[in-house]
C-alpha positions as CSV (number, residue, x, y, z in Angstrom):
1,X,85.8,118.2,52.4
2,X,87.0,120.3,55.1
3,X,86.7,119.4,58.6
4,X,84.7,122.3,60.7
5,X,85.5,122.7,64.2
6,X,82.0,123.3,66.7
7,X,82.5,125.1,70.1
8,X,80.3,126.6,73.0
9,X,81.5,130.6,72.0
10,X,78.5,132.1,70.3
11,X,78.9,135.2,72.1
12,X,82.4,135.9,71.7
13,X,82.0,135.5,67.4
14,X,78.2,137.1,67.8
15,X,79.8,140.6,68.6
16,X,80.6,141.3,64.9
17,X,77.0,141.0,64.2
18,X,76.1,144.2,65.3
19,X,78.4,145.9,62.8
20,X,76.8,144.2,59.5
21,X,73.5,142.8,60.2
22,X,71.1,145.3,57.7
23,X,67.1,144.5,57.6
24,X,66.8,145.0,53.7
25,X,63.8,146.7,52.0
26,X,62.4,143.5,51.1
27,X,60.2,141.6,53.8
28,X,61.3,139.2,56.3
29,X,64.9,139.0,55.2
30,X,68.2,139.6,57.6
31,X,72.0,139.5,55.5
32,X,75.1,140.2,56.8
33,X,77.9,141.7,55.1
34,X,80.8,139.4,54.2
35,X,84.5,141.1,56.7
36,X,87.5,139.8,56.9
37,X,89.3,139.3,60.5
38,X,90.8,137.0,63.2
39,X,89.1,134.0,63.5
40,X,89.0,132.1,66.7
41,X,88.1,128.7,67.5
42,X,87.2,127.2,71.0
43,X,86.6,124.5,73.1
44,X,84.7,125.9,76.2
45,X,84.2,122.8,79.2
46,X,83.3,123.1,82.6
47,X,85.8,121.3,85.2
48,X,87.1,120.7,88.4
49,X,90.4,122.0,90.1
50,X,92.9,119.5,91.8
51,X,96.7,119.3,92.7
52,X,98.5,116.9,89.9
53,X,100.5,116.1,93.1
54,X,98.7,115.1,96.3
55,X,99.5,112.9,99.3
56,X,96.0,110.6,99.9
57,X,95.9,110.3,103.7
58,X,93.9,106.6,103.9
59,X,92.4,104.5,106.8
60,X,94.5,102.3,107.8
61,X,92.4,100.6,110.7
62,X,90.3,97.2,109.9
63,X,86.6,97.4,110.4
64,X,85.4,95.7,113.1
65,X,81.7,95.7,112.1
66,X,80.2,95.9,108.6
67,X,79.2,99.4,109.0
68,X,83.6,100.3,109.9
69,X,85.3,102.6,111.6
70,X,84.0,106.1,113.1
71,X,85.4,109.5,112.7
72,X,86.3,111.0,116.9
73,X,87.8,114.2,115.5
74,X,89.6,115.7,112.4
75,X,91.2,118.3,111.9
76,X,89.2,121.5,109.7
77,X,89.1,121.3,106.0
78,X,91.5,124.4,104.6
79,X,93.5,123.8,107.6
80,X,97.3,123.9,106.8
81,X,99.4,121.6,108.2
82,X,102.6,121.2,108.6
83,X,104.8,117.3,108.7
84,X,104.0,115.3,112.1
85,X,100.6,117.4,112.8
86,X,97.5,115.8,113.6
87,X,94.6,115.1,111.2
88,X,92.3,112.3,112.6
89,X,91.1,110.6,115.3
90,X,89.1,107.2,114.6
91,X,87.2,105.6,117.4
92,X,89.6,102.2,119.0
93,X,87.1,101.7,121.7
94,X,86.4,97.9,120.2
95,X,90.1,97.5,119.4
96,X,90.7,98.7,123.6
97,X,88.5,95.9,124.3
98,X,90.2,93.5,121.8
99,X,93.7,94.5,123.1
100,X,92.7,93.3,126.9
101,X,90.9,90.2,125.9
102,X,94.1,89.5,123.7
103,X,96.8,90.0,126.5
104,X,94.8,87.6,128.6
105,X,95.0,85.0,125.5
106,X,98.8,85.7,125.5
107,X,99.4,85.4,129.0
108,X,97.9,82.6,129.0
109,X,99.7,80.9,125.8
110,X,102.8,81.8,127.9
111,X,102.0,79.5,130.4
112,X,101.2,76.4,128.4
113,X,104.5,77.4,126.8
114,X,106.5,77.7,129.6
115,X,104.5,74.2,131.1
116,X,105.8,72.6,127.8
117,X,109.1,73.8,127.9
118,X,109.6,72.1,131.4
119,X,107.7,68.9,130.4
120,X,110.0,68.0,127.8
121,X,113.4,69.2,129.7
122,X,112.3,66.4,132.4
123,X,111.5,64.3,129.3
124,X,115.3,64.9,128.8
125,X,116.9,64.2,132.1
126,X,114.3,61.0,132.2
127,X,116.2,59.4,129.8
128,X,119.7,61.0,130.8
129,X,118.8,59.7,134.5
130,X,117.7,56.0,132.9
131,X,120.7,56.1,131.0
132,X,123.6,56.8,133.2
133,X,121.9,55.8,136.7
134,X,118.8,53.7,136.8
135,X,120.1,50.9,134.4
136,X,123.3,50.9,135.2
137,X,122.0,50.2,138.9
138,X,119.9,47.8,137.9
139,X,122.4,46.0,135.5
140,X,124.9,45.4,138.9
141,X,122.0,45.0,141.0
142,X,121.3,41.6,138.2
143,X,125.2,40.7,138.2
144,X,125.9,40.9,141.8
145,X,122.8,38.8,142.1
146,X,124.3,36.4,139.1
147,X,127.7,36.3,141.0
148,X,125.9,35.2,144.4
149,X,124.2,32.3,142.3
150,X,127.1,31.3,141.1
151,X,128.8,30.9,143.9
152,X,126.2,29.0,145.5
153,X,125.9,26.8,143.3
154,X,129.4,26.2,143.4
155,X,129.2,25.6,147.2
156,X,126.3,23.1,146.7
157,X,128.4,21.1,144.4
158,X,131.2,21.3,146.4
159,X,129.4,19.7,149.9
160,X,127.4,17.0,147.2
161,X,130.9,15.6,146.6
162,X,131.6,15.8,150.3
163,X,128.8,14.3,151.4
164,X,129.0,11.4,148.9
165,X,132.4,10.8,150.4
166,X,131.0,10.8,153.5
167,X,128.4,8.6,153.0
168,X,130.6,6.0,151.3
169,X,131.6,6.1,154.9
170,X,128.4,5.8,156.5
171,X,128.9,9.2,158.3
172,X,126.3,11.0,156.1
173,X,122.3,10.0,156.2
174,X,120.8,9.4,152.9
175,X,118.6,12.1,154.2
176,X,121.0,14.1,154.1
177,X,122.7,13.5,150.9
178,X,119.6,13.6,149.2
179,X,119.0,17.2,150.8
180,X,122.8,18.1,149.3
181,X,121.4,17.2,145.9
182,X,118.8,19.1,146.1
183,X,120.4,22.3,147.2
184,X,122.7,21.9,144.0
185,X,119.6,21.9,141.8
186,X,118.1,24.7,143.3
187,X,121.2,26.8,143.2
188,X,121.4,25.7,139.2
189,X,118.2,27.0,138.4
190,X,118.9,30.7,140.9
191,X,121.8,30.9,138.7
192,X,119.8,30.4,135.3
193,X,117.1,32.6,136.4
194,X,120.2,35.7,137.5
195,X,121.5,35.1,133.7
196,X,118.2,35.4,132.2
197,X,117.4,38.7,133.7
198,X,120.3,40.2,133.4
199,X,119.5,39.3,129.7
200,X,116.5,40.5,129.6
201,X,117.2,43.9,131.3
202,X,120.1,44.0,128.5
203,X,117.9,43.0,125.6
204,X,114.5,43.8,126.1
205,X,113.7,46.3,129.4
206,X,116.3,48.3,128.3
207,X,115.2,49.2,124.8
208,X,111.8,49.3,125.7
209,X,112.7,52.1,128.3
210,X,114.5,53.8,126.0
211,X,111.9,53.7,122.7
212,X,109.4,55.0,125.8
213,X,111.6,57.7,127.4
214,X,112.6,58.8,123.6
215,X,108.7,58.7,122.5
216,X,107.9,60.9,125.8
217,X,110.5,63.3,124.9
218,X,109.4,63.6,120.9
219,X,105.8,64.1,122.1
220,X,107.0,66.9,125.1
221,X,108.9,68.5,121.9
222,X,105.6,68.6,119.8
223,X,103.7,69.9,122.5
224,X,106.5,72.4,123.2
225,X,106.5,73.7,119.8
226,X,102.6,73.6,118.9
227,X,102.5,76.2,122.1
228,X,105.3,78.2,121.6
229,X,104.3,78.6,118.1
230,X,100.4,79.6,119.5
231,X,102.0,81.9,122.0
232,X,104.3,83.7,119.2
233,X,100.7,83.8,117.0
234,X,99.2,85.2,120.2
235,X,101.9,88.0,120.5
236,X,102.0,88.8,116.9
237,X,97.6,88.9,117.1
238,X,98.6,91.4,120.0
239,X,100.9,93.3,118.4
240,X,98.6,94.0,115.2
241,X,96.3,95.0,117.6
242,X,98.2,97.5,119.4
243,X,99.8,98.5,115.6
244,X,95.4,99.0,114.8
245,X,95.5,101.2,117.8
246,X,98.7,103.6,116.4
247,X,97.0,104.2,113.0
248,X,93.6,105.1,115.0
249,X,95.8,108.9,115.3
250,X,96.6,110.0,111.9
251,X,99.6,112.5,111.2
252,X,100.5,114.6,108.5
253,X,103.5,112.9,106.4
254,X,104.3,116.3,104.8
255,X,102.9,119.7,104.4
256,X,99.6,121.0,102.8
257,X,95.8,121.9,102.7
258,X,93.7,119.3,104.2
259,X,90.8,118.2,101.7
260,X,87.9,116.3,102.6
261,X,87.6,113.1,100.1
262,X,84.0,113.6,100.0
263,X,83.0,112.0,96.6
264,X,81.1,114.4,94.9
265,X,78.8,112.4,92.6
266,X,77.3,110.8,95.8
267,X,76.8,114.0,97.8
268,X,75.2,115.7,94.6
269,X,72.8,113.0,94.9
270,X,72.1,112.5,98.5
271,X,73.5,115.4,100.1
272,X,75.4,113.1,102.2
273,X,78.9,113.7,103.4
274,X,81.7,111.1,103.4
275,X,84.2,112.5,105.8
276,X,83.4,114.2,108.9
277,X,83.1,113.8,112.2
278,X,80.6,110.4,113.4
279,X,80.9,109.2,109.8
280,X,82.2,105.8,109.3
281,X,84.8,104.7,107.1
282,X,86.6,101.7,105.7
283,X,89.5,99.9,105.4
284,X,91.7,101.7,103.0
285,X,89.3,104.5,102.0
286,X,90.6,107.9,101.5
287,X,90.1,110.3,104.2
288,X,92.0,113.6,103.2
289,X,94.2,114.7,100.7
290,X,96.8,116.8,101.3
291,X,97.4,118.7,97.4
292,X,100.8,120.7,97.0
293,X,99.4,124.5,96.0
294,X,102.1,124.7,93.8
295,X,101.3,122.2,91.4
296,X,97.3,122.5,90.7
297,X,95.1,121.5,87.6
298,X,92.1,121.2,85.7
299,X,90.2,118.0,85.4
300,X,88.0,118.8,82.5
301,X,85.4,116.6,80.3
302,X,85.2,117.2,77.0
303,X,82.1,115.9,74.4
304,X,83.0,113.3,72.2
305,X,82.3,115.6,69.4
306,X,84.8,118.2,70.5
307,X,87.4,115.8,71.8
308,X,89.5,115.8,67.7
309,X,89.9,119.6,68.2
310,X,91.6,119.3,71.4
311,X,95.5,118.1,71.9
312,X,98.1,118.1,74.1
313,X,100.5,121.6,74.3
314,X,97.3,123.5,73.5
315,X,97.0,126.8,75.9
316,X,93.6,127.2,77.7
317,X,92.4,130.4,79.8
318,X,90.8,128.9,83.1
319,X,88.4,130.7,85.4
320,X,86.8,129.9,88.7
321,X,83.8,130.9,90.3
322,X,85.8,131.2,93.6
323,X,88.4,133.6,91.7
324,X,86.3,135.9,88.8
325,X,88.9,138.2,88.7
326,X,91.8,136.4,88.4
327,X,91.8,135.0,85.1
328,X,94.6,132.0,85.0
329,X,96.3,130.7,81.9
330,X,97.6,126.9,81.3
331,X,98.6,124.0,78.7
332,X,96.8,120.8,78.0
333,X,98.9,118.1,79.4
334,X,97.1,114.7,78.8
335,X,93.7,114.0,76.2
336,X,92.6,110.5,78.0
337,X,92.1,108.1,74.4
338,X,89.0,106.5,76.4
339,X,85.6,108.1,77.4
340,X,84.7,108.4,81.2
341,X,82.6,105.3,82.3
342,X,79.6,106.8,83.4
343,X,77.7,106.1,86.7
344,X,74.5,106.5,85.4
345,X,72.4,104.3,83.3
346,X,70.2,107.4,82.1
347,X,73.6,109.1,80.8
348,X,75.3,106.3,79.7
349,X,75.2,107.7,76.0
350,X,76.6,110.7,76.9
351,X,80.4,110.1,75.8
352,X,82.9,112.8,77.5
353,X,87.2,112.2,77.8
354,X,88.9,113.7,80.4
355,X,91.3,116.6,79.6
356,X,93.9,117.6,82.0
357,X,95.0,121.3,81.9
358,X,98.4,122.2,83.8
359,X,97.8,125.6,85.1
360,X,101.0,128.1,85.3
361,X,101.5,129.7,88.7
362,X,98.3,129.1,90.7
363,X,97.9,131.9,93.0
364,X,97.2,130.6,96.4
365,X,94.0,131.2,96.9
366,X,93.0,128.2,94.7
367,X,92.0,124.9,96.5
368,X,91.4,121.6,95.0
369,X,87.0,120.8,94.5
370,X,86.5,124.7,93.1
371,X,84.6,125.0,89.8
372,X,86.5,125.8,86.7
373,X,85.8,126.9,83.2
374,X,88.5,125.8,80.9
375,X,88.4,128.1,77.5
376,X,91.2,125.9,75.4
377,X,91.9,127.5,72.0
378,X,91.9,124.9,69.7
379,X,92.7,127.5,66.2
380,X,93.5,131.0,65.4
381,X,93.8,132.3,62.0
382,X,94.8,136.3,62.3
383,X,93.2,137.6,58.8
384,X,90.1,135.4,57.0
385,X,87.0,135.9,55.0
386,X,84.0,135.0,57.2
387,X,80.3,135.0,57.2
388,X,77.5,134.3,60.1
389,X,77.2,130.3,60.4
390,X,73.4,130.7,59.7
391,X,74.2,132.2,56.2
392,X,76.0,128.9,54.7
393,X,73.5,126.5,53.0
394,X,74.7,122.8,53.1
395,X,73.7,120.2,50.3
396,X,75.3,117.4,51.1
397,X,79.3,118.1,51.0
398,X,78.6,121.3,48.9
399,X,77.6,124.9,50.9
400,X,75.8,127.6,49.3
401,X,74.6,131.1,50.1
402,X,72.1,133.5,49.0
403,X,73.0,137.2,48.0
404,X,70.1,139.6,47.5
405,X,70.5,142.2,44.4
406,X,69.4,145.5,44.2
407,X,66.4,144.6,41.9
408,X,65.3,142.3,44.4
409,X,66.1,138.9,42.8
410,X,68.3,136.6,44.8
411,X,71.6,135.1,43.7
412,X,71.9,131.2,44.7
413,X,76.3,131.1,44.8
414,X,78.5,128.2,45.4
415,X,81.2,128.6,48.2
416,X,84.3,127.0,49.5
417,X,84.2,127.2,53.2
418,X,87.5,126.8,55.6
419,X,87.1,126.2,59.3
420,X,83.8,127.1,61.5
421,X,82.8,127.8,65.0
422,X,79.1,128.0,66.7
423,X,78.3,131.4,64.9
424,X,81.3,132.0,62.5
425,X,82.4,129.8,59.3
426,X,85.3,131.0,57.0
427,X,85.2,131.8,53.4
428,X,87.6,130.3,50.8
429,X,86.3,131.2,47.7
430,X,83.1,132.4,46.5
431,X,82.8,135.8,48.4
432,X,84.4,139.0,48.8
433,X,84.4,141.4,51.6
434,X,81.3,144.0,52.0
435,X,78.7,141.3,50.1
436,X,75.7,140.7,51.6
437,X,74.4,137.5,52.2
438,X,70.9,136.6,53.6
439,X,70.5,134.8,56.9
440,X,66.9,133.5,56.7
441,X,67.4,132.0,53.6
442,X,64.3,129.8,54.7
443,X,62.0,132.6,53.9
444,X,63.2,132.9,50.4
445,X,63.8,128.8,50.0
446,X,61.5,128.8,46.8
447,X,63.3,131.7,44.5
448,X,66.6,130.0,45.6
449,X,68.0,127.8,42.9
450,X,69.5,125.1,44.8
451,X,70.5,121.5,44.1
452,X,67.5,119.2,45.0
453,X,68.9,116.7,48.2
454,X,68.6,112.9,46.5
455,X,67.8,110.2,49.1
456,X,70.1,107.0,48.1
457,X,69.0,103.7,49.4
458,X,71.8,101.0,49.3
459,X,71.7,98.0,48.1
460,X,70.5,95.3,50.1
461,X,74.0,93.5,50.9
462,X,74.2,89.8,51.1
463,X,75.7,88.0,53.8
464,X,79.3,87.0,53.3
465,X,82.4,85.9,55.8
466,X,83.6,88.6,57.6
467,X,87.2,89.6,57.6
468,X,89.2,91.3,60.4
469,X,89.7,94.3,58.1
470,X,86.4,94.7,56.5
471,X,84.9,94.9,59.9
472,X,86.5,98.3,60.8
473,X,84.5,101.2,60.0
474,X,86.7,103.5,56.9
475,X,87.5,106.5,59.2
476,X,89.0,108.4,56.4
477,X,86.4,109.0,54.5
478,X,83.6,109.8,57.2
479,X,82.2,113.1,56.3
480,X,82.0,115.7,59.7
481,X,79.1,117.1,60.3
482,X,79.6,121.1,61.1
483,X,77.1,121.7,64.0
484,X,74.6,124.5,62.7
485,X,76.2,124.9,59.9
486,X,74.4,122.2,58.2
487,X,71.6,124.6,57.6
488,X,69.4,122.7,55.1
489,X,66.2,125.2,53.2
């Protein structure tokens, strides 16, 4: 079985016609003559031209509101540009606002951090100050006092034992000796009450000051770093904003030709455009591209049934509606081994791959977004028996073709046929050159002594486990179908 190319040429292989279709004497029947000559096979796609190397300017600026960012100004489309030059201006009028409302949130951070920040340095000399000067004064103001009770209580002994001697005597009143005792118990119990707060002040005042002073200063340092941490989120909040600002003016980051990123599907179907002036855009949506004219391409889709014929290193002719006259030549650098998800429920069948073509020097004149035929030729055989497609009868994998003969009878011939294109399919054996074959065979279907077509039904096939291997579909042995060749009587 031989696989047999189709293509989009018919006029390019219709031009031999001319030179050997004959009306013959007989009614209602065309031939052609059997030559032999180049055969040429083509795939022929429509595409799209773009730079395989382009910078995509994007916008950088957050939306503010769900319907984004406006477009102030931009620079032309076609405009050349040069590093550092301007491209677009996006509106910062909210993020104007949002900068002064934000330096008034800093400025006021600042404060609450600099309050903090003195807080807990006086939290700090607090306890320093307790430390080295307020206990310490109060621990000698305690001993001095514990010093005085001690020595009066030492004097109150002391004139007890002299009064008693006295009043052995009789010079002393018990009155008065009684009032000496006395004044030795009170001076015992100043003296016990000095100890015990200079105990307490040493054991208990003093460590609760401390744990106070040393819980003021961990709270002053919390405080202290909760707002020094809000002010540095304020200043970084600012700076983002003033950053947001910047990218609202968009430079060039190297030379080209500024391209609109207007998606194409969507303004084919609402005539809308994406990028221009008063348009809104997003967050990282792509705004211009600038393409290096050097380096341009086709981006071309190829049918699913085509798609086999074409592979990389192929050459391709490309012409542009933009550019008639200046025919451009190029190599297919990448087949894609996947279809193109399609956008559209309604042509979701439709299968197509994308082909890239590498075109060899691109004059300048060519810009990214202009249309593009992309003739890629797929075979060429320079010397090859060949017949009109129309002539070759197909019965199942076998082809067939009718020759008239001079008495008028028709001769039903078995042929073996080579490679094939929309109007051409080559001869292997079976024909020479300058015989005549009939092209509306269907006129003459019942003097035609052909092999009757048998319909097979399979076998109804019973359900069994199925395997990993028997559930991929035998490639190799799938039969092609050869476009209008199959021409059945």
């Amino acid at each position: 079985m031989f696989v047999l190319a189709v293509i989009s040429a018919p006029l390019a292989a219709w031009k031999f016609l001319p030179d050997f279709l004959h009306r013959e004497a007989a009614p209602n029947v065309l031939t052609a003559e059997v030559t032999i000559g180049p055969f040429l096979n083509r795939v022929l796609e429509q595409g799209e031209i773009e730079s395989s190397s382009s910078i995509e300017v994007r916008c950088e600026v957050r939306s503010r509101n769900a319907s984004g960012t406006s477009i102030l100004e931009i620079v032309p489309e076609g405009t050349r540009v040069k590093a550092g030059d301007f491209l677009v201006k996006l509106d910062d009028s909210a993020l104007q606002t949002e900068l002064i409302q934000q330096q008034i949130t800093c400025s006021g951070s600042e404060a609450l951090a600099i309050e903090a920040e003195a807080a807990f340095r006086s939290a700090e000399l607090t306890l320093n100050e307790y430390e080295e000067g307020t206990f310490r004064e109060q621990q000698e103001t305690l001993e001095s006092a514990l010093v005085v009770a001690d020595e009066n209580q030492r004097r109150a002994e002391e004139y007890l034992a002299y009064s008693q001697k006295l009043a052995e005597r009789g010079y002393v009143s018990q009155v008065q000796l009684d009032a000496d005792r006395f004044a030795v118990k009170k001076a015992l119990i100043e003296l016990g009450v000095a100890t015990t707060k200079l105990e307490v002040l040493k054991k208990f005042s003093k460590l609760k000051m401390l744990t106070l002073l040393k819980a003021d200063i961990q709270t002053d340092r919390a405080k202290l770093d909760a707002r020094q941490k809000t002010w540095q989120l304020d200043k970084q909040r600012l700076k983002e904003i003033e950053g947001q600002i910047a990218k609202c003016i968009i430079h060039a980051t190297a030379a080209g030709q500024v391209v609109y990123a207007n998606d194409a599907n969507r303004g084919k179907t609402t005539g809308e455009l994406l990028i221009a002036e008063g348009m809104p855009v997003r967050e990282r949506q792509i705004l211009i591209r600038l393409p290096d004219p050097t380096r341009m391409r086709v981006m071309a889709k190829v049918h699913e049934s085509r798609i086999s014929l074409v592979r990389k290193g192929l050459t391709a002719e490309v012409t542009t509606d933009a550019l008639p006259d200046q025919p451009l030549t190029g190599i297919v650098a990448v087949v894609s081994e996947y279809p193109i998800p399609s956008g559209n429920i309604y042509t979701s069948h439709i299968k197509e791959y994308a082909v890239e073509i590498e075109i060899h020097n691109p004059p300048e004149e060519l810009r990214p977004g202009m249309s593009a035929q992309v003739d890629v030729l797929v075979e060429k055989q320079d010397s090859q028996l060949q017949i009109p497609i129309d002539a070759a009868i197909a019965r199942g994998d076998k082809f067939f073709v009718a020759i008239p003969h001079e008495d008028g009878t028709f001769e039903t011939r078995e042929i073996k046929v080579g490679s094939a294109n929309d109007a051409i399919i080559t001869i292997r054996e079976g024909l020479e050159v300058g015989q005549k074959v009939i092209l509306n065979h269907s006129e003459i279907k019942d003097r035609l002594n052909l092999p009757e077509l048998k319909l097979t039904v399979p076998p109804p096939v019973e359900p069994v486990a199925t395997k990993p291997d028997a559930a991929k579909t035998d490639t190799a042995n799938v039969k092609p179908v050869i476009g209008n060749a199959a021409k059945k009587s």
